[in-house]
C-alpha positions as CSV (number, residue, x, y, z in Angstrom):
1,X,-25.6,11.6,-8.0
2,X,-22.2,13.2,-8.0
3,X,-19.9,13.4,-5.0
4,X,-17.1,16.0,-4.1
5,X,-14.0,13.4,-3.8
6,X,-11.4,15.6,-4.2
7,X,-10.9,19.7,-4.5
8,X,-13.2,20.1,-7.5
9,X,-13.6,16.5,-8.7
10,X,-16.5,15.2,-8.2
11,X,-17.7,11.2,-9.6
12,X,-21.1,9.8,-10.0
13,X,-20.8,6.1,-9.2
14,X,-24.2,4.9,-11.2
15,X,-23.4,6.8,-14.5
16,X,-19.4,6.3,-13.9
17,X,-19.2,10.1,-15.2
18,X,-16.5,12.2,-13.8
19,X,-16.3,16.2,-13.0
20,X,-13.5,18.9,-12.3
21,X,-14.8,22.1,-11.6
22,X,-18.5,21.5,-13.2
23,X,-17.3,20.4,-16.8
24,X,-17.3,16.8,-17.2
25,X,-13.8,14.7,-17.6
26,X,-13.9,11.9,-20.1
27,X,-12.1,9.1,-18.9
28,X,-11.4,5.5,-20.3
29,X,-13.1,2.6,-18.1
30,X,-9.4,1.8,-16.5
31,X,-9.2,5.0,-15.3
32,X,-12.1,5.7,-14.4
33,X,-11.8,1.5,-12.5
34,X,-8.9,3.2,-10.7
35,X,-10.6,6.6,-9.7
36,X,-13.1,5.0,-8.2
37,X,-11.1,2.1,-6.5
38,X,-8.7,4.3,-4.7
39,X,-11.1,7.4,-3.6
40,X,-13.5,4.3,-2.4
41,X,-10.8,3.8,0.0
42,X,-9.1,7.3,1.7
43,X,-6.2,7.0,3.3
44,X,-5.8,3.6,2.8
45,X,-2.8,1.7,1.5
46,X,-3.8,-0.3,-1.9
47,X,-1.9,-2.9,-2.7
48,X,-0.6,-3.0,-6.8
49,X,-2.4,-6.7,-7.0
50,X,-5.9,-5.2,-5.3
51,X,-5.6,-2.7,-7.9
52,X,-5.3,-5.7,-10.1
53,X,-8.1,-7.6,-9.1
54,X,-10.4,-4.6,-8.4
55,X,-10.1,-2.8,-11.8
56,X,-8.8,-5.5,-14.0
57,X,-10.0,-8.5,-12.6
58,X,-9.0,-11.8,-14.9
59,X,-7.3,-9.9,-17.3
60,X,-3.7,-9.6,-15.7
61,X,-1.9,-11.4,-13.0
62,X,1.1,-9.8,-12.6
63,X,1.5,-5.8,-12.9
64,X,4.1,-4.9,-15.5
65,X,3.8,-1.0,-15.3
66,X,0.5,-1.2,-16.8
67,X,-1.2,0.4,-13.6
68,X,1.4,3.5,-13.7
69,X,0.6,3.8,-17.0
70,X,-3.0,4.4,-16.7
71,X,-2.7,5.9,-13.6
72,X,-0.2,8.8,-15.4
73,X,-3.4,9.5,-17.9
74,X,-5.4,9.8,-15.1
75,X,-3.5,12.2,-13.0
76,X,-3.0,14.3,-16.8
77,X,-6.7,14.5,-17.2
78,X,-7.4,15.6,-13.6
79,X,-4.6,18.1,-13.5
80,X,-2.8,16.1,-10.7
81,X,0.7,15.8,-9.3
82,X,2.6,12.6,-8.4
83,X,1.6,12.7,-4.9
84,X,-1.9,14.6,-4.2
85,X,-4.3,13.6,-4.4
86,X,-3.2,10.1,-5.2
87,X,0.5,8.6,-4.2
88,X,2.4,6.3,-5.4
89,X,4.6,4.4,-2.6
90,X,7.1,2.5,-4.4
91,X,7.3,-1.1,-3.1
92,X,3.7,-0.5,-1.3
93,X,0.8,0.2,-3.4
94,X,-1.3,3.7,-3.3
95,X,-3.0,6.2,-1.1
96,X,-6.2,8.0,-2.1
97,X,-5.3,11.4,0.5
98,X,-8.3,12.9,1.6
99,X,-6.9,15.7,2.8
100,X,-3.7,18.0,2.1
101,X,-1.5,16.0,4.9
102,X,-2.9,13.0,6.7
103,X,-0.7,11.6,10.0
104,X,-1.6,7.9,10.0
105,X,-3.3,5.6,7.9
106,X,-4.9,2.6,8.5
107,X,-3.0,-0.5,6.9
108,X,-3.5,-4.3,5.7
109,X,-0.6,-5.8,7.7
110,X,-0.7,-9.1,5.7
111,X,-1.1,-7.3,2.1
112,X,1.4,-4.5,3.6
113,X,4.4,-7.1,3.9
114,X,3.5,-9.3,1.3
115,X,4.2,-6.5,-0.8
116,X,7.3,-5.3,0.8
117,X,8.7,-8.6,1.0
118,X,7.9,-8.4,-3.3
119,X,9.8,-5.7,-3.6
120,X,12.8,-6.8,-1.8
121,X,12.8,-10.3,-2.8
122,X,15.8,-10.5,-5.4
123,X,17.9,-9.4,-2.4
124,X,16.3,-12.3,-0.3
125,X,16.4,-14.6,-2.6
126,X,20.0,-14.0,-3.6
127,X,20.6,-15.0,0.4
128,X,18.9,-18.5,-0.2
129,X,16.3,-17.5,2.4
130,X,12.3,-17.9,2.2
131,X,10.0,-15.6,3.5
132,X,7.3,-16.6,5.4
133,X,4.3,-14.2,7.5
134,X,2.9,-15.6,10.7
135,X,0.6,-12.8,11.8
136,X,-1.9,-12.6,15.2
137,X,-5.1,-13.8,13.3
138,X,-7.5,-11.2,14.9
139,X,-4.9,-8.3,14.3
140,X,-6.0,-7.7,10.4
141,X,-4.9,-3.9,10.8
142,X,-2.7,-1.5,12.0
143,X,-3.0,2.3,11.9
144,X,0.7,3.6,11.2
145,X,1.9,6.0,8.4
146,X,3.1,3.5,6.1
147,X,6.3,5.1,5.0
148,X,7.5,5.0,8.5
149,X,7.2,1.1,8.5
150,X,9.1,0.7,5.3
151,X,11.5,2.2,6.3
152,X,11.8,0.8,9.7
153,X,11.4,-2.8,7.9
154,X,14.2,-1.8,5.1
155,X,16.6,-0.8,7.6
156,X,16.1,-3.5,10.0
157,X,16.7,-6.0,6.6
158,X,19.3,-4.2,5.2
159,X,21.3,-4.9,8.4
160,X,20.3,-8.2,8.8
161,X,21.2,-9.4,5.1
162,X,24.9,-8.8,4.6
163,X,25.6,-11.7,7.2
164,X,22.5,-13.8,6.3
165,X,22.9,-17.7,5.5
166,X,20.7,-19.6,3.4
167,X,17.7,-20.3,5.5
168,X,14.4,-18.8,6.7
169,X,13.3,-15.1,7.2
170,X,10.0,-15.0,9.6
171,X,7.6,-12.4,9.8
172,X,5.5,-12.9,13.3
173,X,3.2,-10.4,15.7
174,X,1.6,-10.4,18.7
175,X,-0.5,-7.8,20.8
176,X,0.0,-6.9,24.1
177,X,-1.7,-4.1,26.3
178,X,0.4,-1.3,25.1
179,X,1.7,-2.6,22.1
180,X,1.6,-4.3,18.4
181,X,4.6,-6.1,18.0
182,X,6.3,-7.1,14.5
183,X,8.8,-9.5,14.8
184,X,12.1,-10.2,11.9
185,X,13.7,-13.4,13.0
186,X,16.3,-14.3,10.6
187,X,17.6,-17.7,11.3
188,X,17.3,-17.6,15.3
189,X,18.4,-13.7,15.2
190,X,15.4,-11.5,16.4
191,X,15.0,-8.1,15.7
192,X,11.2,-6.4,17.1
193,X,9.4,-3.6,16.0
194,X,7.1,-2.3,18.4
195,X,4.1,0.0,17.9
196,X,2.2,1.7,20.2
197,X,-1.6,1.0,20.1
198,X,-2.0,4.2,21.1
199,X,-0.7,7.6,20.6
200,X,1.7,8.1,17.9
201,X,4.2,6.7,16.8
């Protein structure tokens, strides 16, 4: 049975067929993996490695563009742009939108940083400092337009790192009635990033 996920695509999970506007779309079983991955989760941030996992499973460990690449032929195929309906967030992942502009998203917090710290981590590293995530167990998600995080993380880093010494960069939270609180301590200095629980932000 074929659902609308998109203006005028619609997919058909048990025959993993694809249609725009009626006429079906022939796609290869990666892109087709990733079609269906991502619109399985709207408005979501996925991560590069659950794309791995999801849609190639065993058969790579590491991305080395291969996911753009597919993802490019999908987009051709479906007549799509670079950012609607699926975006690419560089250091992030993706987001299937669901609609023309979404406010918020709900986000992994764990996969969210692990990947930020990825892509930053050759200016880490070149400090001598390990990462390392201590998160509030029961706080698996945030909802928080993702961009808006990055860039609050990046800036708070790129301050941080021209005076870093070798040493450790933590990564901690904790919840309190109003808010969700991320914490950077770089060796002892503390910077916090709070976000309301409520409202926007």
């Amino acid at each position: 049975m074929y659902i609308n996920i998109a203006n005028h695509i619609e997919l058909d999970r048990e025959q993993r067929s694809v249609r725009k506007d009626g006429q079906e779309i022939h796609l290869t079983g990666l892109e087709y993996g990733l079609l269906d991955f991502l619109s399985a989760h709207p408005n979501r941030i996925c991560t590069r490695q659950m794309v791995l996992d999801h849609v190639w499973g065993d058969r790579f460990q590491y991305d080395t563009g291969t996911i753009d690449v597919h993802l490019n032929a999908l987009r051709r195929k479906l007549g799509w742009t670079k950012k609607e309906p699926i975006e690419t967030i560089r250091g992030v992942g993706f987001v299937f939108h669901v609609e023309q502009k979404v406010p918020h998203y709900t986000i992994d917090l764990q996969t969210f940083l692990t990947e930020w710290l990825r892509s930053r981590e050759t200016e880490i590293s070149a400090k001598g400092l390990v990462a390392q995530i201590h998160l509030t167990p029961f706080v698996n998600e945030i909802t928080i337009e993702p961009k808006a995080l990055q860039q609050l993380l990046d800036s708070v880093l790129t301050a941080l790192l021209p005076s870093a010494q070798p040493g450790v960069l933590r990564l901690s939270s904790k919840l309190t009635m109003q808010h969700f609180i991320l914490s950077l301590d770089l060796n002892g200095t503390i910077n916090e990033l709070r976000i309301p629980i409520y409202g926007d932000f």
